[in-house]
C-alpha positions in Angstrom: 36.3 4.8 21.4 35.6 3.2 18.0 37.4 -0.1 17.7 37.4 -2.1 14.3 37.1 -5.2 13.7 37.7 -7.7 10.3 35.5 -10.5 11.5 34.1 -14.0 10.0 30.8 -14.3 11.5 29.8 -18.2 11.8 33.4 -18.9 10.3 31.9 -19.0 6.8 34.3 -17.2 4.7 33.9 -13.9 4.3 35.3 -10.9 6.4 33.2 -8.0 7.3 34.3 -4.9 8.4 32.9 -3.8 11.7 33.1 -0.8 13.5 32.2 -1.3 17.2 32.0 2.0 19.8 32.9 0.2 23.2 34.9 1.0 26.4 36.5 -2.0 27.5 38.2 -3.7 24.5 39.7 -6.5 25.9 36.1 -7.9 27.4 34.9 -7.0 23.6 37.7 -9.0 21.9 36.6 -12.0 24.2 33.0 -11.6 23.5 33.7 -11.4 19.1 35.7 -14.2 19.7 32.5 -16.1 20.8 31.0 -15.1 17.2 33.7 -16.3 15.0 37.1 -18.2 15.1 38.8 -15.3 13.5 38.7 -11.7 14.2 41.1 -9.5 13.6 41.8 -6.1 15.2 42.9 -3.3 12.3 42.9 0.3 14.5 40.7 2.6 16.7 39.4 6.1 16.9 38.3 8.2 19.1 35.4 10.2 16.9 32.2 8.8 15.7 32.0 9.7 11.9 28.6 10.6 10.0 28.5 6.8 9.0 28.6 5.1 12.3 25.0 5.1 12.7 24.0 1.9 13.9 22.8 0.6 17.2 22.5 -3.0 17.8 23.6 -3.6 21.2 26.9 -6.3 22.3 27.1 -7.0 25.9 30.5 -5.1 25.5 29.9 -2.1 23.0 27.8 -0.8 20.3 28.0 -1.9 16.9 28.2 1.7 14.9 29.1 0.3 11.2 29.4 -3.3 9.5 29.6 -4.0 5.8 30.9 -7.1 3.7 34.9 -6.7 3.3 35.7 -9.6 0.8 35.9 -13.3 0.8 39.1 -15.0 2.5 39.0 -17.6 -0.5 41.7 -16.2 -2.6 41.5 -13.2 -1.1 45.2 -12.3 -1.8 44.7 -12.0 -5.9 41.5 -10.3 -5.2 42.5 -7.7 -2.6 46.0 -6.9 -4.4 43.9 -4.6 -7.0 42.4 -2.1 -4.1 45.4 -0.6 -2.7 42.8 0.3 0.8 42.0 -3.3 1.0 45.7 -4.4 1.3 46.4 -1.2 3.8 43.7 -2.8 5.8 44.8 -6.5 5.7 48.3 -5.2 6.7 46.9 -3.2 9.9 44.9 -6.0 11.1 46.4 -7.7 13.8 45.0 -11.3 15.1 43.2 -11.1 18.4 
């Protein structure tokens, strides 16, 4: 399974948008957690796409895909001109 994440590494303001292949979710949720004060959960899926190509290793999965998502400082204003964005935000649930 492909879980994905919107995740502020080091709690500096930005979220980025990471796809993690894993098998035990809960334990992975726990172990993000450890990485950064906010991480939201937006969906899974079961198929690896073409672009999950990565392979750095988590003690709890495999991170497949992670790319900058946008900054949480006025992210509202920003995020209400990319109609995917907003989808996204409304999806993610906090973990």
């Amino acid at each position: 399974m492909i879980a994905r994440f919107l995740i502020d590494f080091e709690n500096i303001g930005d979220y980025f948008l990471v796809s993690i292949e894993t098998n035990d979710k809960a334990s992975l949720i726990d172990e993000l957690k450890g990485y950064s004060r906010d991480v939201l959960y937006v969906d899974s899926k079961d198929d690896i796409s073409d672009k999950d190509t990565g392979e750095r290793r988590l003690k709890h999965g495999i991170i497949r895909r992670c790319a900058w998502w946008g900054s949480k400082i006025g992210f509202r204003m920003r995020f209400e001109t990319s109609q995917w964005r907003m989808d996204t935000l409304k999806k993610a649930v906090k973990c």
